[in-house]
N, C-alpha and C positions, 0 to 999 in steps of 0.2 A: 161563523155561522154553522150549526150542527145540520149530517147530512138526514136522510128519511131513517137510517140506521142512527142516529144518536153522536155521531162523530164532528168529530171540527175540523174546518178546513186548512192543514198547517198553511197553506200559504197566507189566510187569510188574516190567521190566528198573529202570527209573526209582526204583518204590519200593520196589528192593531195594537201593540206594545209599543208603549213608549220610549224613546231615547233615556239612557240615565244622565240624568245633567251633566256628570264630571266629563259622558262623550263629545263636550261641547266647548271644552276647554281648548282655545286655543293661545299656547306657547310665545310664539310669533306676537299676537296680537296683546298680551298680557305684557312682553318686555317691549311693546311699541304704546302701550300707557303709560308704564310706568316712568320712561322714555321722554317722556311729558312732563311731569312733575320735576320742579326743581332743586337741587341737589342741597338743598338745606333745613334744618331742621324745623324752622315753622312751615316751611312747604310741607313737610312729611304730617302735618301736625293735620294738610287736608284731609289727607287718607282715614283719619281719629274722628273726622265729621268737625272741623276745625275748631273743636272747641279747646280755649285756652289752659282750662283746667281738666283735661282728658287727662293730660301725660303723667301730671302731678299724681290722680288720682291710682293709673294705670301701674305706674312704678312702685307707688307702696302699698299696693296688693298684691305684688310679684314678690316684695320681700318678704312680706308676711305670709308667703304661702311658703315659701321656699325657709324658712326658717321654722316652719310646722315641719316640714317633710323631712332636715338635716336628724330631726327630732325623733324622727321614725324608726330611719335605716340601723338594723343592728347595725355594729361596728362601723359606724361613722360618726364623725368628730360631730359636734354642733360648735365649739371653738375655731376662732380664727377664719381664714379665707379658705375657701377652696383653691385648689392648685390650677387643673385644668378647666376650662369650660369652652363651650361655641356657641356661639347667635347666628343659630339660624334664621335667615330672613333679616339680614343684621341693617339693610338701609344703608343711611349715613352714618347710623351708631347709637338711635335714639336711646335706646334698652343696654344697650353698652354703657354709654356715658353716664347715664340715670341711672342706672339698678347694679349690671355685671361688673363692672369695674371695681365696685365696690365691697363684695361679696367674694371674688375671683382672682387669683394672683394673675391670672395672663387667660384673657380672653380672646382664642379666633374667630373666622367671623366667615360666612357663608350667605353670599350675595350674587346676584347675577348683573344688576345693571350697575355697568362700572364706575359712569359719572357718580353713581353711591358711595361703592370701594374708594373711589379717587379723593373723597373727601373723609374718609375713615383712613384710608393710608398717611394721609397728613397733617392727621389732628395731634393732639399731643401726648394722646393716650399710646397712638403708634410709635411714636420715638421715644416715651419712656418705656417702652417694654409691656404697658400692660396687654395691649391686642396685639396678636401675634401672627400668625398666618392669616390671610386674609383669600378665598375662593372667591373666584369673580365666576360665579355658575350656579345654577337652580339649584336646589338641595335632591331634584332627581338625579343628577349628575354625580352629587357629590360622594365621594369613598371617602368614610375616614382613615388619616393616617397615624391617629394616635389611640389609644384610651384616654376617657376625659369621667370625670366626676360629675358634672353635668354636661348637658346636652337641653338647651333652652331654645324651643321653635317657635317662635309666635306671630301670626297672622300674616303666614305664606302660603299655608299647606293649601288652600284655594286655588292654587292656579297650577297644580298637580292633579291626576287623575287619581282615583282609587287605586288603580293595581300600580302604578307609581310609589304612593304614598305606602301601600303594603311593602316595598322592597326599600324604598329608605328609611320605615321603622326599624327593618330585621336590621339594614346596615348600623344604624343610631345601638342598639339593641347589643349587636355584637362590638362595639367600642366602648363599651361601659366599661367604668374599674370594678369594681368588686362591689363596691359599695357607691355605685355610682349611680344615676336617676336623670331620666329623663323628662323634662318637662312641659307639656304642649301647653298653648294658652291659644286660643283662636273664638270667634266667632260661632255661634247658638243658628240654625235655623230656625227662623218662627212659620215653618210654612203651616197652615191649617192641618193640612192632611200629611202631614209628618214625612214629608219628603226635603231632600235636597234641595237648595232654591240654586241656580246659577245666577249670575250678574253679568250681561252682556258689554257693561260698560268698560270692565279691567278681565271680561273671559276667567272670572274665578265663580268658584264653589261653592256656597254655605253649606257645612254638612249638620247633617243633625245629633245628636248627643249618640243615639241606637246607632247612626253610621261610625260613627270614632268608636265607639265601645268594639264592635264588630271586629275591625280593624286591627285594635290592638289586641285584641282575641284572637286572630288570626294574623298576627306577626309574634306571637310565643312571648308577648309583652301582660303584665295585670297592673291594674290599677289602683294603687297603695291609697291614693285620695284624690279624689276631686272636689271642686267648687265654684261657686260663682264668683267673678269680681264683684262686689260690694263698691258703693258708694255713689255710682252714675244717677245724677237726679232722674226719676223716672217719668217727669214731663218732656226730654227730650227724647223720648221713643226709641232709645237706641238697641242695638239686638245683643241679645246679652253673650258674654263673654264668659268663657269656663274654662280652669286650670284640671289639666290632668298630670298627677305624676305618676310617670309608670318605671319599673321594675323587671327581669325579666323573670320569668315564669323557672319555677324553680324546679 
């Protein structure tokens, strides 16, 4: 409220502003859902809004994106497998077993609930060698220890905060090879008014296209290409999904 001079009252001003949703995130409460869910792959299929043909759909627009983008990079092969990569957000291994594995000489994996890891450390991808290190922790947490040619996040970065998610791009950012690329795939907010939506159900985030671009603009990262996933019938309402590959700023 402005005073008889024309001023505003900081006190008043302060909490008349709203919370930013990602303030609302909570940690705890995010791996006590997840905590929930059973450590198998049709379980994980709840999370997709349990449709049967989500995953089908979801994996071959991952390779079809990721096979524009080897396309791109000067001096990188479009031949053969890529050497390094990591799934972040890796689950039980949905995006592993489906997509990375097959694209990827040796995939590790970056998860926090471990009953997930427990069933990706055992599968048989682990004992032939193709997933390799496996982090049982948030991708806030994680440091990489290697350089990797890809770096593949999809539909976790929600249950991080903004000034989180800015300090695990730079770290994703600074592990690249040369010719290496990072790839987010998450969640579209459809709020009206172009904000952030939170979800009190799993304590994550929807951001919005303007929030991610921001983001990667301000982790020293650009964006070589993005787009939408293709394919999801549009009678089922679902919020759309967009691939970003990014690059670091040169």
């Amino acid at each position: 409220m402005a005073d008889s001079n024309g001023s505003t009252d900081p006190a008043k001003s302060a909490t008349d502003i709203p919370a930013p949703p990602d303030s609302n995130i909570n940690h705890a409460a995010s791996l006590s859902y997840w905590n929930g869910v059973p450590a198998t792959s049709n379980a994980m299929l709840a999370m997709l809004g349990n449709y049967p043909w989500y995953t089908r759909i979801d994996l071959r627009g991952s390779k079809t994106f990721l096979n524009k983008i080897r396309r791109m990079i000067p001096g990188g092969s479009t031949e053969g497998k890529l050497q390094n990569a990591v799934d972040c957000g890796a689950g039980v291994g949905r995006v592993t077993e489906g997509f990375l594995s097959h694209v990827c000489e040796v995939v590790d994996a970056v998860e926090p609930v471990e009953k997930f890891t427990a069933v990706l450390a055992a599968s048989p991808l682990k004992t032939s060698g193709v997933v390799g290190g496996i982090y049982v922790m948030g991708i806030e947490d994680w440091v990489p220890e290697k350089e990797y040619d890809l770096i593949w996040t999809q539909f976790c970065v929600g249950h991080v905060t903004d000034a989180q998610l800015g300090v695990y791009l730079q770290r994703c950012r600074d592990a690249l090879k040369e010719t290496g690329v990072i790839v987010f795939k998450e969640n579209i907010s459809t709020d009206p008014n172009g904000n952030d939506m939170y979800d009190e159900e799993d304590s994550s985030v929807t951001r919005t296209d303007e929030k991610f671009r921001a983001l990667f603009k301000e982790a020293g990262l650009n964006v070589i290409a993005s787009e939408l996933q293709l394919g999801f019938p549009k009678n089922f309402k679902l919020l759309p999904v967009r691939f970003y590959a990014l690059r670091p700023k040169s």
